[in-house]
Backbone as a ProteinNet text record, in pm:
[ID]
protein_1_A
[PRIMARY]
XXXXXXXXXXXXXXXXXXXXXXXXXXXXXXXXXXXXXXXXXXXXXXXXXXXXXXXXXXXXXXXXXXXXXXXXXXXXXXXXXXXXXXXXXXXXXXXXXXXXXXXXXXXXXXXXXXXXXXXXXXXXXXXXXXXXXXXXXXXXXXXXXXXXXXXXXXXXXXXX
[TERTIARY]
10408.1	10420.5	10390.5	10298.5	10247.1	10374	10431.9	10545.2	10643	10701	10760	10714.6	10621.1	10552.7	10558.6	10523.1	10544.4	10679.3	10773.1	10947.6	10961.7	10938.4	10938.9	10885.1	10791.1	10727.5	10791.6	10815.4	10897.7	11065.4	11094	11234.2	11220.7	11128.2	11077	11044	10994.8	10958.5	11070.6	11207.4	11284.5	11380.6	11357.1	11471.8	11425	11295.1	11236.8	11104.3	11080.1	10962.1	10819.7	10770	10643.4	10516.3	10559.7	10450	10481.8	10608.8	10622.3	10588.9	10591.4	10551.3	10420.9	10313.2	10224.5	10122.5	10187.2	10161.4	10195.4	10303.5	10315.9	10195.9	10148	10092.3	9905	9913.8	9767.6	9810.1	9884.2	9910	9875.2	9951.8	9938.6	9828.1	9709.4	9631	9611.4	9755.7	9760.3	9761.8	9752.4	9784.9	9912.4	9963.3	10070.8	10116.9	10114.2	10152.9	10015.1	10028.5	9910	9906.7	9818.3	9893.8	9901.3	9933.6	9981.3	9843.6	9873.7	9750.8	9645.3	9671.4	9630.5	9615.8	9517.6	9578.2	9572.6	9658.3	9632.2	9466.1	9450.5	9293.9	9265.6	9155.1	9158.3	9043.6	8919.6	8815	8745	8779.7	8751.8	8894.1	9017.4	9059.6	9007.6	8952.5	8939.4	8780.8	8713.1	8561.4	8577.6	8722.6	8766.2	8608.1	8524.6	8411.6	8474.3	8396.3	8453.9	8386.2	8290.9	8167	8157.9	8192.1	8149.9	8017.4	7897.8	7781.3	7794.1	7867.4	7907.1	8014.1	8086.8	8180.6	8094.2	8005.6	7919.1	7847.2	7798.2	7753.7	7815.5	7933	8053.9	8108.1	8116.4	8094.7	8026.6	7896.2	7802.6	7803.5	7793.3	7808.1	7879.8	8026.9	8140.2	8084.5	8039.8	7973.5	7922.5	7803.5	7722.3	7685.8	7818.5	7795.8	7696.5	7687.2	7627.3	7509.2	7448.8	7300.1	7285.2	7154.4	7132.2	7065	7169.2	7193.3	7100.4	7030.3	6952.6	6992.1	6967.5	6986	6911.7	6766.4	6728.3	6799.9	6859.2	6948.6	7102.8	7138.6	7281.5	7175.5	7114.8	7122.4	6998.4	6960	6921.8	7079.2	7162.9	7281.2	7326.2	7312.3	7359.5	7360.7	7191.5	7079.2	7085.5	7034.7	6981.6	6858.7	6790.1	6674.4	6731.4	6672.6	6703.5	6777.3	6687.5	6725.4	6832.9	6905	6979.9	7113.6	7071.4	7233.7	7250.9	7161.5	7205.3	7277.3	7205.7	7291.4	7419.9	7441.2	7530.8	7657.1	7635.8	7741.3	7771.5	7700.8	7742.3	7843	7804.7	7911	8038.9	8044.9	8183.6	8259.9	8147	8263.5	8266.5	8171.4	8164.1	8156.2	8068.8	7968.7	7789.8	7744.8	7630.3	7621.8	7560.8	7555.1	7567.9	7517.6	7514.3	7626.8	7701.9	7794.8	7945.7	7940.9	8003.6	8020.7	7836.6	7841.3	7910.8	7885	7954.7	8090.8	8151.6	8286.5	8344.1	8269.9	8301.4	8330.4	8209.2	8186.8	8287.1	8326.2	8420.1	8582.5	8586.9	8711.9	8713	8623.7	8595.9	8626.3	8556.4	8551.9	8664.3	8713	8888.8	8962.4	8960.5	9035.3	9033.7	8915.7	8850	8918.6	8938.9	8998.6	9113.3	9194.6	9312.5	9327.2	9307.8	9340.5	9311.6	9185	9150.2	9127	9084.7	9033.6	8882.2	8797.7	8636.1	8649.5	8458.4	8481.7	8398.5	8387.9	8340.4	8205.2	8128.3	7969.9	7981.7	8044.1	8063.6	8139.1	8207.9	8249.1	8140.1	8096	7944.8	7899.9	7844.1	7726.8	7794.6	7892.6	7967.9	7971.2	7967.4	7985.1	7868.4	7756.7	7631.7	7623.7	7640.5	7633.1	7545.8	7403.1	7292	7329.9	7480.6	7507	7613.6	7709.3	7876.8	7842.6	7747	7796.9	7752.8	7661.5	7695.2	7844.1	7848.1	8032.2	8108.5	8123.5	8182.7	8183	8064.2	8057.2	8125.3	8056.2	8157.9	8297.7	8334.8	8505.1	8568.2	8474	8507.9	8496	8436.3	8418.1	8515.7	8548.6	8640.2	8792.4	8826.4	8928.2	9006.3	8901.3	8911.5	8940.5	8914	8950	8845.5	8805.3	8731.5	8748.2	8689.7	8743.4	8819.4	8790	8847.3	9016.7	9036.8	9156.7	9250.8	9174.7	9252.5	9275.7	9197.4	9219.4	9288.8	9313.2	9425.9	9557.7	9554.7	9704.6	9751.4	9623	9618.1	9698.9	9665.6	9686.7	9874.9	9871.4	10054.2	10133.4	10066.7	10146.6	10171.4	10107.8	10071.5	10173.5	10216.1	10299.8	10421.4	10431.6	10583.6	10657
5123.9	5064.6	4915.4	4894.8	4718.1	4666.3	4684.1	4625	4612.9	4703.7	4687.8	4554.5	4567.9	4443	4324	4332.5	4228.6	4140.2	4257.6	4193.2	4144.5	4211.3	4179.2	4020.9	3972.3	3858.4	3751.2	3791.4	3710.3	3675.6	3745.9	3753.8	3667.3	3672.1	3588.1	3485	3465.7	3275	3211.1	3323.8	3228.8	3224.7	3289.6	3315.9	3156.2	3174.9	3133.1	3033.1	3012.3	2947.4	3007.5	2934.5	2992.8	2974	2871.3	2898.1	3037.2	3036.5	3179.6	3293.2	3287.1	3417.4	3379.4	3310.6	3332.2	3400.7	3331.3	3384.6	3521.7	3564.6	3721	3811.8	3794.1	3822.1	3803.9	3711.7	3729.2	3813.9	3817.9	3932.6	4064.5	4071.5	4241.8	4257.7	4137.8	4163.4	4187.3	4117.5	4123.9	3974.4	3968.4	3845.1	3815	3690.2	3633.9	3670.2	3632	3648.5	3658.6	3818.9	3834.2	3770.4	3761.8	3743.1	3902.6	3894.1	3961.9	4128.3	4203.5	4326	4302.1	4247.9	4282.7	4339.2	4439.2	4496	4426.7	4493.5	4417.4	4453.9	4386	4432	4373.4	4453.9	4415.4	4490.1	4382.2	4467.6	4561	4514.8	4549.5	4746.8	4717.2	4817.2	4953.5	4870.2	4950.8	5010.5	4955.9	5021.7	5145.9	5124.4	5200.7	5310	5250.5	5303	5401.3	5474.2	5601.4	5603.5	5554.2	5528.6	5345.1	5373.6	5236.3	5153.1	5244.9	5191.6	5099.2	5169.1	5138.6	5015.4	5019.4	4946.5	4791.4	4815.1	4739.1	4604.2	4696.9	4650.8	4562.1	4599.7	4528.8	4430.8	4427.4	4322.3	4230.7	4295.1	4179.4	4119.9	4202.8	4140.1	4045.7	4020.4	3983.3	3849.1	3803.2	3746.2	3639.7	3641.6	3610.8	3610.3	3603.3	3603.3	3528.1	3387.3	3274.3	3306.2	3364.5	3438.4	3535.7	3550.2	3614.8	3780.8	3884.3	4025.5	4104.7	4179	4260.7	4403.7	4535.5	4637	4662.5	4605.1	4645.3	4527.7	4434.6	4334.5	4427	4514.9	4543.1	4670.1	4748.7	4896.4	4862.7	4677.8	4673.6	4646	4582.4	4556.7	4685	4820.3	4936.5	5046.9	4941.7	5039.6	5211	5168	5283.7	5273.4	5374.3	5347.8	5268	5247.1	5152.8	5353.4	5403.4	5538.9	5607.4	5631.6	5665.6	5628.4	5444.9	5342.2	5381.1	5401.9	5417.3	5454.6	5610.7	5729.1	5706.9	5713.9	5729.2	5633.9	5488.9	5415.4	5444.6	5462.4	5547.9	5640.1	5780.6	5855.2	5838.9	5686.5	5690.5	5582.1	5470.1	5430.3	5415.2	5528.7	5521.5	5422.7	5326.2	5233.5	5198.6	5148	5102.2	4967.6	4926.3	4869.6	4686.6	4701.4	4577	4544.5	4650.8	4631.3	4634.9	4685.7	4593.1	4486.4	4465.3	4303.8	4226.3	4214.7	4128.5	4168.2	4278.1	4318.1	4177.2	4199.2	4098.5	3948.1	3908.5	3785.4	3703.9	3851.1	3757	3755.7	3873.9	3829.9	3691	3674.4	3594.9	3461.8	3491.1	3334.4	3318.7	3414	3440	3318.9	3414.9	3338.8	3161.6	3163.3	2943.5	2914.4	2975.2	2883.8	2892.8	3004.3	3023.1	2874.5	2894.7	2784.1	2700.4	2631	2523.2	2429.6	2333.3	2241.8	2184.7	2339.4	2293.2	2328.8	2277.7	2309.8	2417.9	2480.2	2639.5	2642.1	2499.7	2492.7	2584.6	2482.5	2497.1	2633.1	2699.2	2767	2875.5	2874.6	3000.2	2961.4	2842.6	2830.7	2898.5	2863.5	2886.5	3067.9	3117.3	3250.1	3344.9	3324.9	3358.3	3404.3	3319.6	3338.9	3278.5	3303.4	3210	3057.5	3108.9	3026	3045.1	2947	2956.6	3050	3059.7	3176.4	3307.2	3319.4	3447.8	3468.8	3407.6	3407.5	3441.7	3385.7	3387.9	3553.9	3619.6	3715	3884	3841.6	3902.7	3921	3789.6	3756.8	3846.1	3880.7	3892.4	4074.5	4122.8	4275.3	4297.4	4222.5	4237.3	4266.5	4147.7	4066.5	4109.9	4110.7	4115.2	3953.8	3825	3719.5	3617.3	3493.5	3464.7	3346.7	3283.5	3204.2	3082.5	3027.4	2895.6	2938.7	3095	3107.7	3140.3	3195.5	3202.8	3079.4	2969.3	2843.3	2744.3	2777.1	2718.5	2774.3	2932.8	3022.2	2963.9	2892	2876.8	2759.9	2623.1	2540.5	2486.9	2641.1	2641.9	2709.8	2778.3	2814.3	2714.8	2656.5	2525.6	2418.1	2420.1	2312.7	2370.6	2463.7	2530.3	2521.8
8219.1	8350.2	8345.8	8284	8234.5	8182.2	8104.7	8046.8	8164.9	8261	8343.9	8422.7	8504.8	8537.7	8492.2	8354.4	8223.7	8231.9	8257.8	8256.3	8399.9	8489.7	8663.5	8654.3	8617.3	8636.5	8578	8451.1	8357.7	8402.8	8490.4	8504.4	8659.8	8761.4	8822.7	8779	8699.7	8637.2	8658.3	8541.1	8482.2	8585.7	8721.1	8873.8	8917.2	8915.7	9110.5	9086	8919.2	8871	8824.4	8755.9	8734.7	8855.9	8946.5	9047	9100.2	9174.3	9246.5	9172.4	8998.9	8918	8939.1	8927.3	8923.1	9065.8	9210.9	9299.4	9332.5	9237.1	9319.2	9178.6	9058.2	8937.6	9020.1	9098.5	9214.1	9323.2	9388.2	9506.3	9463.5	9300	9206.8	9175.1	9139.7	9077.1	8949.9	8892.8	8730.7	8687.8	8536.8	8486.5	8528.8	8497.8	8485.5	8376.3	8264.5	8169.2	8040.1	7958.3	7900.9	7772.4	7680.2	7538.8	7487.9	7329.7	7291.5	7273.5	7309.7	7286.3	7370.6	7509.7	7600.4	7713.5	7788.3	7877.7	8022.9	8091.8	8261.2	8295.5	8353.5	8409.2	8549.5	8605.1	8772.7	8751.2	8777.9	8797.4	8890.7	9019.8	9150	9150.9	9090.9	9062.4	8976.7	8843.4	8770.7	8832.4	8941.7	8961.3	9073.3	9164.1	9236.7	9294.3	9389.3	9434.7	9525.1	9584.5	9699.6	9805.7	9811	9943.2	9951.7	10141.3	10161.2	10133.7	10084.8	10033.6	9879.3	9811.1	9674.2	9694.2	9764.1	9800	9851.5	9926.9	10038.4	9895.3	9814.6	9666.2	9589.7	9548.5	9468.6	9583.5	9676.6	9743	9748.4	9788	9789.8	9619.9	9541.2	9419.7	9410	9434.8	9393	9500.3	9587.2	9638	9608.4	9506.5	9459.2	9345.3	9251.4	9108.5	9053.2	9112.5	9052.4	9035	9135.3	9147.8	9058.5	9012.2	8907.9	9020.4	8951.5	9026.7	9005.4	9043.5	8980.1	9051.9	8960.4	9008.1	9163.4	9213.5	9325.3	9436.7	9389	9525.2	9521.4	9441.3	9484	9554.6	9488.7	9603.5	9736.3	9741.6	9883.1	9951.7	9874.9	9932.7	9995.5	9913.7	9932.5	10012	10106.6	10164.9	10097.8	9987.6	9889.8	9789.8	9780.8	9692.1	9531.4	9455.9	9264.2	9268.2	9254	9138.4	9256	9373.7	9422.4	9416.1	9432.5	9376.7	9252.9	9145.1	9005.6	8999.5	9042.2	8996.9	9070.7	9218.4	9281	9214.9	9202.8	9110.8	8983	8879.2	8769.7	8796.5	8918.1	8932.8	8984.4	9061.2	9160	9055.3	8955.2	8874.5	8751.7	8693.5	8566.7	8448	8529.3	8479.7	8559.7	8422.6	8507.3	8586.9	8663.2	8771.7	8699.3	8593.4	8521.8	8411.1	8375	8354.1	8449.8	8526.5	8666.5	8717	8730.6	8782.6	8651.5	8515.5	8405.5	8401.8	8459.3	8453.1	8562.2	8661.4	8800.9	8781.7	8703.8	8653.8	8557.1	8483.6	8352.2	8392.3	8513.4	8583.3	8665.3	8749.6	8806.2	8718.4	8588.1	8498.4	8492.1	8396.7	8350.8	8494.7	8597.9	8711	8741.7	8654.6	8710.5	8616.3	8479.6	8368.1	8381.2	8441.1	8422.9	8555.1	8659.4	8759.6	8774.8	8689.7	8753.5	8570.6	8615.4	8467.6	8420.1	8451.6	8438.6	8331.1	8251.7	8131.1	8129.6	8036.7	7997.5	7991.4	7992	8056.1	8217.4	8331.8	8441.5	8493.8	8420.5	8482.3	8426.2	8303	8280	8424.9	8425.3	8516.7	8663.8	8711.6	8832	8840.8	8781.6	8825.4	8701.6	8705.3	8648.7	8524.5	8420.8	8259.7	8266.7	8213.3	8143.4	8090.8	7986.2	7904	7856.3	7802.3	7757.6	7631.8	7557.5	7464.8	7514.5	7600.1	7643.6	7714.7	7820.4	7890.2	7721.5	7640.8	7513	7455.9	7454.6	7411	7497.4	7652.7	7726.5	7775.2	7743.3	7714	7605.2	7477.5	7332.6	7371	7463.3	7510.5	7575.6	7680.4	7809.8	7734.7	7659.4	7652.2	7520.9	7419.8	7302	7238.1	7324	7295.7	7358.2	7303.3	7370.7	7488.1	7552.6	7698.4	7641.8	7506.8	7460.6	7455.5	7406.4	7366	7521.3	7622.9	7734.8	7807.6	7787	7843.2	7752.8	7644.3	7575.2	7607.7	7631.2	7675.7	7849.8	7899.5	8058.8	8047.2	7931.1	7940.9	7875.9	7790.8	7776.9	7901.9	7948.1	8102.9	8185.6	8215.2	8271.5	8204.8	8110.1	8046.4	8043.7	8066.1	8044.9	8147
[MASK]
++++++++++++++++++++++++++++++++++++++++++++++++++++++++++++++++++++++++++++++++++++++++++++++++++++++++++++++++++++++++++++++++++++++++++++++++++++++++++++++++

């Protein structure tokens, strides 16, 4: 189905431009264009919560990346006890609560480099990495690539 998408977008560039591919590739919630052995990703998709409490969370998360998250500020976000949000988010998205929030974050990053021209200090700092090599290392989990190489792929889209 990704590949379909893959050609849809591409066949849009070369119709109607790469701005218009890139605006309808944010409407989908996919990349624009991936590199090679990567998958589409959408984090807020892939956490697919089932309760507006959980939901209420990843919100507020998504929020407040910059801020440093802790398991008892999302399940006060949640109005739920620490050990109730746990459990309950574990079960609706089959992650823990902190690997969510870094799921959130490195989309989030992904998104500044792909659009904008900060440098990879600022955009750690902008959406709550300690530090560019941590952002670096979660890129290298997420991605299988790390942020230098998506903002070099950002910066040939951009030229093309």
């Amino acid at each position: 189905m990704t590949a379909c998408i893959d050609l849809c977008l591409a066949m849009v560039e070369e119709d109607l431009g790469v701005d218009a591919a890139r605006m309808i590739a944010k409407k989908m919630v996919v990349y624009h264009r991936r590199s090679g052995g990567q998958s589409q990703f959408s984090a807020l998709l892939e956490l697919e919560p089932k309760t507006d409490r959980i939901q209420k969370a990843l919100s507020y998360a998504k929020q407040n990346l910059k801020k440093e998250l802790s398991v008892d500020d999302l399940a006060d976000a949640a109005n739920l006890s620490r050990r109730q949000f746990t459990r309950a988010f574990k079960t609706e998205t089959g992650q823990s609560p902190a690997k969510a929030v870094e799921t959130l974050r490195v989309e989030a990053a992904r998104s500044m480099i792909e659009e904008g021209n900060h440098s990879l200090d600022v955009v750690a700092r902008e959406n709550g990495f300690s530090d560019p090599e941590r952002m670096r290392r979660a890129f290298i989990r997420a991605f299988g690539q790390p942020p230098q190489a998506i903002k070099r792929a950002a910066k040939l889209d951009a030229a093309a």
